[in-house]
C-alpha positions as CSV (number, residue, x, y, z in Angstrom):
1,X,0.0,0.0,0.0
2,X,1.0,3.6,-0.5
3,X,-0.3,6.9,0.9
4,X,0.1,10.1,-0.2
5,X,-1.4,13.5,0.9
6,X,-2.9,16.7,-1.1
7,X,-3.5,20.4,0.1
8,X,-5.3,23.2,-1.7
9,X,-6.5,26.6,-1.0
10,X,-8.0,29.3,-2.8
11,X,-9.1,32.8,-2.7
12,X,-12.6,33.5,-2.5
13,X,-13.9,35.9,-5.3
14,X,-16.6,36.7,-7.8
15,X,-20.1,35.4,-8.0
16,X,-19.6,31.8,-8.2
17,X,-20.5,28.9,-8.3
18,X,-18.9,27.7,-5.3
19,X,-18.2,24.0,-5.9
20,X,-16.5,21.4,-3.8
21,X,-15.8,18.0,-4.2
22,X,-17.7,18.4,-7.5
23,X,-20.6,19.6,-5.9
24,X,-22.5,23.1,-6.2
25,X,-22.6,24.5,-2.6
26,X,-24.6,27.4,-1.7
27,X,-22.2,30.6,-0.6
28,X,-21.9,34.3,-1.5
29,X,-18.6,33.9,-3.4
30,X,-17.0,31.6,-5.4
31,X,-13.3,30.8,-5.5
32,X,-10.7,32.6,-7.9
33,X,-8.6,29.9,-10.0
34,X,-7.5,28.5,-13.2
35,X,-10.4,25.9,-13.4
36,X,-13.6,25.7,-11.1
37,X,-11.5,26.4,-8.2
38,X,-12.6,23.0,-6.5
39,X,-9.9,23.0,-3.7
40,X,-11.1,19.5,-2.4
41,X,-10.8,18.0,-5.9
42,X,-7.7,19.5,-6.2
43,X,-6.1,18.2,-3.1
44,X,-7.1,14.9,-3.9
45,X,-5.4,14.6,-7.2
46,X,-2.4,16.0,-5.7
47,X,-3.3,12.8,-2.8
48,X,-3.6,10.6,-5.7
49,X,-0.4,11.5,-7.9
50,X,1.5,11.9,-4.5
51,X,0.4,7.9,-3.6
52,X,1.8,6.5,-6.9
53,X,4.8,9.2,-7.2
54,X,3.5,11.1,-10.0
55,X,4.0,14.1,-9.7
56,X,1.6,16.8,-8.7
57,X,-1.6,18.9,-10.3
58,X,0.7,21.3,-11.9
59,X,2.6,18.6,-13.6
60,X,-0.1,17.8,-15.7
61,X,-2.6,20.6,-15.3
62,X,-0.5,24.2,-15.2
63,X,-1.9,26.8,-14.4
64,X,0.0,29.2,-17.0
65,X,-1.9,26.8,-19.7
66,X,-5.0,28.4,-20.9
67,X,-6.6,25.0,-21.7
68,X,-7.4,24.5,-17.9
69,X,-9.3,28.1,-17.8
70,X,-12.6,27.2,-16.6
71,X,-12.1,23.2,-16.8
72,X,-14.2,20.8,-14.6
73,X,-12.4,19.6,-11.9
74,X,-13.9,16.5,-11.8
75,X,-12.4,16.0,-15.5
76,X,-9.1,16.5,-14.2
77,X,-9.9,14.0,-11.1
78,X,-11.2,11.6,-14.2
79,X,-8.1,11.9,-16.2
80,X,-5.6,11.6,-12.9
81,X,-7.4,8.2,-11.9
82,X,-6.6,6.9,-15.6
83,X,-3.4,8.1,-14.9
84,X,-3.0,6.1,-11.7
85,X,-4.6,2.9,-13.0
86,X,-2.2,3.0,-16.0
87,X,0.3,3.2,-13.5
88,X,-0.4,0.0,-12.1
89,X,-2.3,0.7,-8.9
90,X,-5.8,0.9,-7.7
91,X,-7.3,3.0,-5.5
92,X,-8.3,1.8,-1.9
93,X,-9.3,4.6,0.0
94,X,-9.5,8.3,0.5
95,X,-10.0,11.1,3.1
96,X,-11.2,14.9,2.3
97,X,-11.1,17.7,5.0
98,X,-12.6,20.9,3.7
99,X,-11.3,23.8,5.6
100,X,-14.2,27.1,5.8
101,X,-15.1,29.0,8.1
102,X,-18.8,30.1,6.7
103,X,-19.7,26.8,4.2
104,X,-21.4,24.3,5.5
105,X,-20.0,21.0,4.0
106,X,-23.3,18.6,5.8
107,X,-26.0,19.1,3.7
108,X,-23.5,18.4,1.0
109,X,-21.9,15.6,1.8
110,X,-23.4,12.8,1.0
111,X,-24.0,14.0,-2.5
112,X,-20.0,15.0,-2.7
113,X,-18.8,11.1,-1.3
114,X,-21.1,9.7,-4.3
115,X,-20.0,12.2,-6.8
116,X,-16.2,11.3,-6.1
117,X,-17.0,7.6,-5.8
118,X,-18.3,7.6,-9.5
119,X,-15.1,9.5,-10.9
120,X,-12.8,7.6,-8.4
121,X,-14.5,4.3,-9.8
122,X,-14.6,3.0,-6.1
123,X,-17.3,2.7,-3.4
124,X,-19.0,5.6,-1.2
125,X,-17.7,3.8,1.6
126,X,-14.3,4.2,0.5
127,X,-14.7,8.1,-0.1
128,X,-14.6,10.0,3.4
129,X,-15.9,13.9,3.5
130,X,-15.7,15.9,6.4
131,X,-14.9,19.5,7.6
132,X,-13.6,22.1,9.8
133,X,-13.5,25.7,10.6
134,X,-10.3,27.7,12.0
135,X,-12.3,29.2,14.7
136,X,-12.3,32.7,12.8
137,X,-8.0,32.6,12.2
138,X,-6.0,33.3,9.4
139,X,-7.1,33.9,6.1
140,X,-9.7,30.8,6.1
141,X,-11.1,31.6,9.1
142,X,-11.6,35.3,8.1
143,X,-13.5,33.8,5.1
144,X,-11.1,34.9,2.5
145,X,-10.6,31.8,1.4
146,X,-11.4,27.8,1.3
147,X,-8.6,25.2,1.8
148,X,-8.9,21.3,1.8
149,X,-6.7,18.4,2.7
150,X,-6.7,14.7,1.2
151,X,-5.5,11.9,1.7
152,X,-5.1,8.8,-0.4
153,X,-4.4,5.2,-0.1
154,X,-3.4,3.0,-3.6
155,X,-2.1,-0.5,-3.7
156,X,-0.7,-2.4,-6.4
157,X,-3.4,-3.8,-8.9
């Protein structure tokens, strides 16, 4: 077996949508990026990659390239697990914590653990979703911003 781990953050800005882990979640702002943004998708593809030694999201999705303006995070997640697989290994499990201080990730979650499940080509209960606040400090907890965390297990296939 082989772990690796995945962090994200981005600004929050514009209208939206806000989306995490593929899902749209009610909020006031979206988040400023390349793509969609989706900091929880985005730390699990850098999980993934990091669990089979693969590099990272910018090693295959840079941000300087225009063809990622706008894209579907859930794409990239898609084209990462193909990635993985043709690597050799399968994914066991995997653990999301989404970092905001005003979102509220409950409502949301069980639709976000299915959504991943389909791209990840695994089973809900393999897909774990949870969150946290920073009690009002730094940058997330002054709502400027949304981070996540990820972690991902992969074993040989």
């Amino acid at each position: 077996m082989r772990v690796g781990f995945g962090f994200d953050a981005h600004r929050t800005g514009g209208d939206g949508p806000l989306k995490l882990a593929g899902i749209e979640v009610a909020a006031d702002q979206g988040l400023i990026g390349t793509s969609d943004a989706d900091v929880a998708v985005h730390a699990l593809i850098d999980a993934l990659l990091g669990a089979a030694a693969l590099g990272d999201i910018g090693t295959y999705f840079p941000s300087s390239d225009s063809r990622w303006a706008g894209a579907d995070s859930l794409d990239l997640l898609g084209e990462v697990v193909a990635t993985v697989t043709a690597a050799g290994y399968q994914i066991g499990s995997v653990d999301l914590t989404i970092v905001a201080q005003n979102v509220r990730v409950a409502p949301h979650r069980e639709a976000m653990r299915a959504r991943l499940a389909e791209v990840l080509a695994t089973t809900v209960d393999s897909v774990s979703v949870k969150a946290t606040t920073t009690d009002a400090l730094g940058f997330l907890g002054r709502d400027e911003g949304i981070g996540a965390t990820a972690v991902a297990v992969v074993q040989e296939a």
